[in-house]
C-alpha positions as CSV (number, residue, x, y, z in Angstrom):
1,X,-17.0,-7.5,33.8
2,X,-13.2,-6.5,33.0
3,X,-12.0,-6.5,29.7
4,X,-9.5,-9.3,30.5
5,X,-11.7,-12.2,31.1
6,X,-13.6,-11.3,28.0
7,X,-10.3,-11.2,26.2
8,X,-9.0,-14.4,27.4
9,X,-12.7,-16.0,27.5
10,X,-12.0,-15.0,23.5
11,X,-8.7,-16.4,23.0
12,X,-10.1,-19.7,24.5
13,X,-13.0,-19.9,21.9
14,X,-10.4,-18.9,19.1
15,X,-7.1,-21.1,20.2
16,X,-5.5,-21.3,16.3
17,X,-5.0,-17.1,16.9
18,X,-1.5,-18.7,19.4
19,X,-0.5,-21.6,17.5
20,X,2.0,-21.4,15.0
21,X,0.2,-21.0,11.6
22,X,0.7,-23.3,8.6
23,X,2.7,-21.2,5.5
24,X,0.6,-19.0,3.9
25,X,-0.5,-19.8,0.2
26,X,-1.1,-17.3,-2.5
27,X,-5.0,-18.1,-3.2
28,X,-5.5,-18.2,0.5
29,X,-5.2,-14.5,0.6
30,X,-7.8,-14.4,-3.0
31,X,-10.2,-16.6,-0.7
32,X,-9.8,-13.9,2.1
33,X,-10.6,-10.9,0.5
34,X,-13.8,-12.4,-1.4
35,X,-14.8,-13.6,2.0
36,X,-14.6,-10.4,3.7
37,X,-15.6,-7.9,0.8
38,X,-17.6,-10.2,-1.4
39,X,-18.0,-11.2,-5.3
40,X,-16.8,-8.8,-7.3
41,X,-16.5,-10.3,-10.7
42,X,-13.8,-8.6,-13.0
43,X,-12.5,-6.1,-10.3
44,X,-9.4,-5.9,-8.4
45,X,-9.4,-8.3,-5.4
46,X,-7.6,-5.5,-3.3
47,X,-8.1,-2.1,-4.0
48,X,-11.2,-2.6,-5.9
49,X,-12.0,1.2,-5.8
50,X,-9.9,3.6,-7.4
51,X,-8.8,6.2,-10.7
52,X,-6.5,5.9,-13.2
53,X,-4.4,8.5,-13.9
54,X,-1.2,9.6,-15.6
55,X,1.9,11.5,-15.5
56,X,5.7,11.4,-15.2
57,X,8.7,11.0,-13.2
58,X,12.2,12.8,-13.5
59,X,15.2,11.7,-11.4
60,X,16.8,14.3,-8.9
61,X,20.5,15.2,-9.7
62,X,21.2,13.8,-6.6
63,X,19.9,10.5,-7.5
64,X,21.0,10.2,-10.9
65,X,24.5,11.0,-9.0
66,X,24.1,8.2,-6.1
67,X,22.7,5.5,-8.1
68,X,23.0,3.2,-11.0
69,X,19.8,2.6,-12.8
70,X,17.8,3.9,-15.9
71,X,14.7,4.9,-13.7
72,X,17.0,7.5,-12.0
73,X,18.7,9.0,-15.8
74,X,17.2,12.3,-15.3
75,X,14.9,12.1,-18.5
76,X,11.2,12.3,-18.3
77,X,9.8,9.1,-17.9
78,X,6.0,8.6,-18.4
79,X,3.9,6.6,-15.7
80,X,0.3,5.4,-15.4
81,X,-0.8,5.7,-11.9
82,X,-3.7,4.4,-10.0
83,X,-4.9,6.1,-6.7
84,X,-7.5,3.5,-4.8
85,X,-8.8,2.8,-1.2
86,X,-8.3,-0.6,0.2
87,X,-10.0,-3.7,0.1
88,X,-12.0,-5.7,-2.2
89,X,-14.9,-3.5,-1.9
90,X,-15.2,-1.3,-5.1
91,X,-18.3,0.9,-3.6
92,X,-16.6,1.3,0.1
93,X,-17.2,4.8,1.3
94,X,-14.4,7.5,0.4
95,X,-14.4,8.3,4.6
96,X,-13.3,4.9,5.5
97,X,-10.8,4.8,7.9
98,X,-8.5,2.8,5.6
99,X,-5.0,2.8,3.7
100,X,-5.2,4.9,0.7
101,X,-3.2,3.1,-2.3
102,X,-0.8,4.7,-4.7
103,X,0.5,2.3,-7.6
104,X,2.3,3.4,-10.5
105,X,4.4,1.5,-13.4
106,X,7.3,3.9,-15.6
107,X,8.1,2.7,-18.8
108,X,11.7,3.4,-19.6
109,X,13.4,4.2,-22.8
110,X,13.7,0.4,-24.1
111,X,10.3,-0.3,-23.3
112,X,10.8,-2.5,-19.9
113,X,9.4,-1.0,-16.7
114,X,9.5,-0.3,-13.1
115,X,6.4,-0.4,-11.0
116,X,5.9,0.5,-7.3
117,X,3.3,-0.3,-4.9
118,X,2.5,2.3,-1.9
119,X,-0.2,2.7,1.2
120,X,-0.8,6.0,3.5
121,X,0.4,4.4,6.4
122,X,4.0,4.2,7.2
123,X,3.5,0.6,8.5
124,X,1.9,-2.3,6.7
125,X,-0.6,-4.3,8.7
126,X,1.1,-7.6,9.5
127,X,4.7,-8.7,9.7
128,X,4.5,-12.0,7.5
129,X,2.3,-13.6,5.3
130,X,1.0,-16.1,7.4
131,X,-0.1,-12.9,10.5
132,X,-2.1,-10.5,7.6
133,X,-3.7,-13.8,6.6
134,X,-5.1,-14.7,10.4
135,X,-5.7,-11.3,10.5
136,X,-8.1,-11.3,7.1
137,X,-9.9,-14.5,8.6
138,X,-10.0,-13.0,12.1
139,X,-11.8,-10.4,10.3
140,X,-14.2,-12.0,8.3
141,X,-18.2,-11.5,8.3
142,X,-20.1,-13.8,10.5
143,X,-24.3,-15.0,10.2
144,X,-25.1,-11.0,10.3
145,X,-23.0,-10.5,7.9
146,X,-21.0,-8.5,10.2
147,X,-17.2,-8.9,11.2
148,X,-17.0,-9.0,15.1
149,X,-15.0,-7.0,16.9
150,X,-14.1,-9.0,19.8
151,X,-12.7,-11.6,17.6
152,X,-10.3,-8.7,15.5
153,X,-9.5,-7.6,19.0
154,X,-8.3,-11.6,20.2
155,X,-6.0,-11.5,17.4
156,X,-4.6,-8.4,17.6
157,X,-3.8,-9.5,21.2
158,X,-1.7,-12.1,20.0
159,X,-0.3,-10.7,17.4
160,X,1.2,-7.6,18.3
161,X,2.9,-6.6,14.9
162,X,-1.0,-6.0,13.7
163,X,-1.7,-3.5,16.0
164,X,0.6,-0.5,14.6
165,X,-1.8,0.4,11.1
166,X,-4.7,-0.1,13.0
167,X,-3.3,2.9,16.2
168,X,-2.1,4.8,13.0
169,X,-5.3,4.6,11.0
170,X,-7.4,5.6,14.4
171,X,-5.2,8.8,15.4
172,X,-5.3,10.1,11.6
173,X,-8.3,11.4,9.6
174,X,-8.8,10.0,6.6
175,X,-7.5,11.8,3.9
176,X,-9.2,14.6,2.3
177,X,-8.0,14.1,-1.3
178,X,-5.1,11.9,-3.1
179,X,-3.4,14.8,-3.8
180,X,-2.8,15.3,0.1
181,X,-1.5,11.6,1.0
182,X,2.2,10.8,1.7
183,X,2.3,6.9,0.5
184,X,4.9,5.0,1.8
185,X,6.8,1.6,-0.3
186,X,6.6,0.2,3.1
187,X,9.3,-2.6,1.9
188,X,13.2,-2.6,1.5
189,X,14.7,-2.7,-2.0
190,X,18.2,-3.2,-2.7
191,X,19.5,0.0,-4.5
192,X,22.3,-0.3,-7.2
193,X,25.0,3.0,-6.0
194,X,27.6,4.1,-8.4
195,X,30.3,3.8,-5.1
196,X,30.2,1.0,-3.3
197,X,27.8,-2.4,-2.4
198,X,23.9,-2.1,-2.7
199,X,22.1,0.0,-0.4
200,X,19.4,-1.3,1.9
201,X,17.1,1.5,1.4
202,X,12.8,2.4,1.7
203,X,10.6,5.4,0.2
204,X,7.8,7.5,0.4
205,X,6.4,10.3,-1.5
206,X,5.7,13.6,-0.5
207,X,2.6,15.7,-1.6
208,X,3.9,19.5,-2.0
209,X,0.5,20.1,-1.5
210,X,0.8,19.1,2.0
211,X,-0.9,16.1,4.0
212,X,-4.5,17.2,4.9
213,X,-7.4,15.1,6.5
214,X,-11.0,15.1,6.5
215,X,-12.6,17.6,8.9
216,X,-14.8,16.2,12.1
217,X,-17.6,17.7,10.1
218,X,-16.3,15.6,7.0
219,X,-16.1,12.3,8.5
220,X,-19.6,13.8,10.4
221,X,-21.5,13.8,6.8
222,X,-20.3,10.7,5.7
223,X,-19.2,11.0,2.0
224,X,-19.2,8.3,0.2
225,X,-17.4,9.3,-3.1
226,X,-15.7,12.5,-3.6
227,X,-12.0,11.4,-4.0
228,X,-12.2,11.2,-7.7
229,X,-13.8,14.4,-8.2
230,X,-11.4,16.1,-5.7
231,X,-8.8,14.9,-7.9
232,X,-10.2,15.5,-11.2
233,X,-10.8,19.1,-9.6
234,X,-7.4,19.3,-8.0
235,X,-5.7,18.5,-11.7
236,X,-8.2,21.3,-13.4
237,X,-6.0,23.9,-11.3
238,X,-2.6,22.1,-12.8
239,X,-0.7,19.2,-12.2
240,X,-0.2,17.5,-9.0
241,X,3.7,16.7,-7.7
242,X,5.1,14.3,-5.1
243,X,9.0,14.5,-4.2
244,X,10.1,11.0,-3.7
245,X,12.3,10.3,-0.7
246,X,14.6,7.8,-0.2
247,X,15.6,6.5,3.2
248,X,19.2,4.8,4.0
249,X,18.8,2.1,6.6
250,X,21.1,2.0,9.2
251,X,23.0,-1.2,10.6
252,X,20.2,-2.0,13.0
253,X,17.2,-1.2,11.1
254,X,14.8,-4.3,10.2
255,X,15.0,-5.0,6.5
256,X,12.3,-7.6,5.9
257,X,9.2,-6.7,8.5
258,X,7.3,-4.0,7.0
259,X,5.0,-3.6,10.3
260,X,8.0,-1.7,11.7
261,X,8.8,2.2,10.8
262,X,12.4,2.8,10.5
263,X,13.1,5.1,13.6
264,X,13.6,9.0,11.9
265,X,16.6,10.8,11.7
266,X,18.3,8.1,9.1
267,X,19.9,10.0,6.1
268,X,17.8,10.8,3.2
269,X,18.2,12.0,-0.4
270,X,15.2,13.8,-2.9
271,X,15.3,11.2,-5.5
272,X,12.7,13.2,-7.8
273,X,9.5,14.1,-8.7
274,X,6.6,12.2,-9.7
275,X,4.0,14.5,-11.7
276,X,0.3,14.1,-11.9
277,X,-1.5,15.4,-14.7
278,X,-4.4,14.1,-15.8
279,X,-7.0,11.1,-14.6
280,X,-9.8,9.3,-15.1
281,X,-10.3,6.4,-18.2
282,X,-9.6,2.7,-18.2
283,X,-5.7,2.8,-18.8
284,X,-4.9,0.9,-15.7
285,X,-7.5,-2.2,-16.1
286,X,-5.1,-4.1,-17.9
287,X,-1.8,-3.3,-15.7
288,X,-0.6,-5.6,-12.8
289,X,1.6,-3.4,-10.4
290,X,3.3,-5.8,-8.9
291,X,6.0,-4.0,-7.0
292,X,8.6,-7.1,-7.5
293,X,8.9,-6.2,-11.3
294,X,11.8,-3.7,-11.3
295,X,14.2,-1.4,-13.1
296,X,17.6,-2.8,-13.7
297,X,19.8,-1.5,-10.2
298,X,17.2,-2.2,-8.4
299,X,16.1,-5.6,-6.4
300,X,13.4,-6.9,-3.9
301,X,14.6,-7.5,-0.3
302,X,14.0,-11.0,1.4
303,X,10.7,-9.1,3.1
304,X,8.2,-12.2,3.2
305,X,4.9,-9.6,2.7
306,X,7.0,-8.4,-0.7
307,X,7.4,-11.5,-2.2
308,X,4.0,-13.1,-1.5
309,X,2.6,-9.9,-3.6
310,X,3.8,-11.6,-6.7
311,X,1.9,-14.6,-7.2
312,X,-1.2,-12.9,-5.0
313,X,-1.2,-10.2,-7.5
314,X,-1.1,-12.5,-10.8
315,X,-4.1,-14.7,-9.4
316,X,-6.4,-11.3,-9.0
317,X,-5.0,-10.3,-12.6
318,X,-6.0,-13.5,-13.8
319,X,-9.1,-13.2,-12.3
320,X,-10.0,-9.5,-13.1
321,X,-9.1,-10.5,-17.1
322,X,-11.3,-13.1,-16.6
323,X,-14.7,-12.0,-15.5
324,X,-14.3,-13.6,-12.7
């Protein structure tokens, strides 16, 4: 039997996956990730599995130069990072073919801060809210506790602006340590320039110690938790640096669906370096890195995925500080 008459046999059983869905609400997406990962009482709802750590950032000249904001002075700024995998999961396997998560909030001079919110792919996995949310319940375990493929694979179908993590996670190994990750903010921000109107612009960071994958032999043996100690290692040998880049958009580029890679080629500026020196401890229990709270010069974009993080992420807080 072809694929096709399975696939549309599928779409027939499942007919909400191409109808319009109703607006997504914040403790929908809190319902989704205990339904797919379980009870976890006083973790994370996303990115349940992970390591504090801490450092700094310091502001390029070029930045400092460009833009108008305290985050980009050129003094040291301490940070509190946290490296994670994804999901709700806190014992999920360190091979996982999953996003790896970067977080990390600055504290500037007068005490206010900046935080930022990154994944290893260059794409998030859903356009909107109300697309990663069908995808969450697409994906959810049925009686054998199992999610089912042919279901994931329906809504994909209809929903094209899924399918670009999901290629990108199956064509790279997963990464060998989170020292050796490029995370990308994924969103747009508004950037405050010292010449001229606010710039449309997104970011990634760069690991100087390259991007390096698990070996077939790796993902063969199936480790289920050496990322911490790789790091912890890593950090033993001397601190760990990312150079954040800053990408311009051009006129054409989409600002507010994060599915969708801006094409290369678009200018580009060094904005810093964030330094790693240290982790492990419980530093980051209390901190929500809500990537909406920002450094004067700088503001969210209109991108629907940014601004639903928000109230998603103050519901797991509340949650986490609860027990529950």
């Amino acid at each position: 039997m072809s694929p096709r008459p399975l696939l549309l046999s599928t779409l027939l059983i499942f007919p909400a996956f191409t109808l319009r869905a109703a607006p997504a609400q914040p403790g929908d997406f809190i319902e989704a990730f205990q339904g797919q990962f379980g009870e976890h009482p006083g973790e994370r709802k996303g990115h349940a599995k992970g390591i504090c750590a801490a450092g700094d950032f310091t502001a390029s000249p070029a930045a400092k130069a460009h833009f108008r904001t305290p985050l980009y002075s050129g003094r040291v700024i301490p940070a509190r990072i946290r490296f994670s995998m994804a999901g709700g999961n806190p014992a999920v396997p360190d091979y996982t073919r999953s996003p790896r998560g970067l977080a990390a909030q600055f504290t500037l001079p007068d005490g206010s801060v900046h935080n930022i919110a990154a994944l290893s792919t260059p794409v998030f996995g859903a356009r909107d809210p109300e697309s990663f949310l069908g995808l969450l319940r697409a994906s959810l375990p049925g009686s054998d506790g199992k999610p089912d493929p042919v279901r994931i694979q329906a809504y994909r179908e209809a929903h094209p602006d899924t399918r670009a993590q999901a290629e990108w996670l199956s064509h790279n190994a997963p990464p060998r340590s989170y020292a050796s990750v490029a995370y990308h903010g994924l969103h747009t921000f508004l950037a405050d320039r010292r010449m001229g109107k606010a710039a449309p612009i997104r970011w990634h960071l760069e690991p100087r110690d390259g991007v390096q994958g698990l070996s077939d032999a790796e993902i063969a043996a199936r480790p289920a938790d050496f990322l911490n100690r790789r790091l912890e290692e890593r950090l033993a040998q001397g601190p760990v640096h990312f150079d954040w880049i800053i990408t311009f958009a051009d006129p054409d580029d989409p600002l507010h669906d994060p599915s969708v890679a801006w094409p290369a080629g678009r200018k580009q500026i060094r904005a810093g370096t964030l330094r790693i020196t240290q982790a492990g401890g419980n530093a980051c229990s209390g901190i929500n890195f809500d990537p909406n709270i920002l450094s004067p010069g700088f503001a969210a974009s209109d991108d629907p995925i940014l601004r639903m993080r928000s109230p998603v992420y103050a519901i797991s807080l509340g949650k986490r500080l609860s027990g529950q």
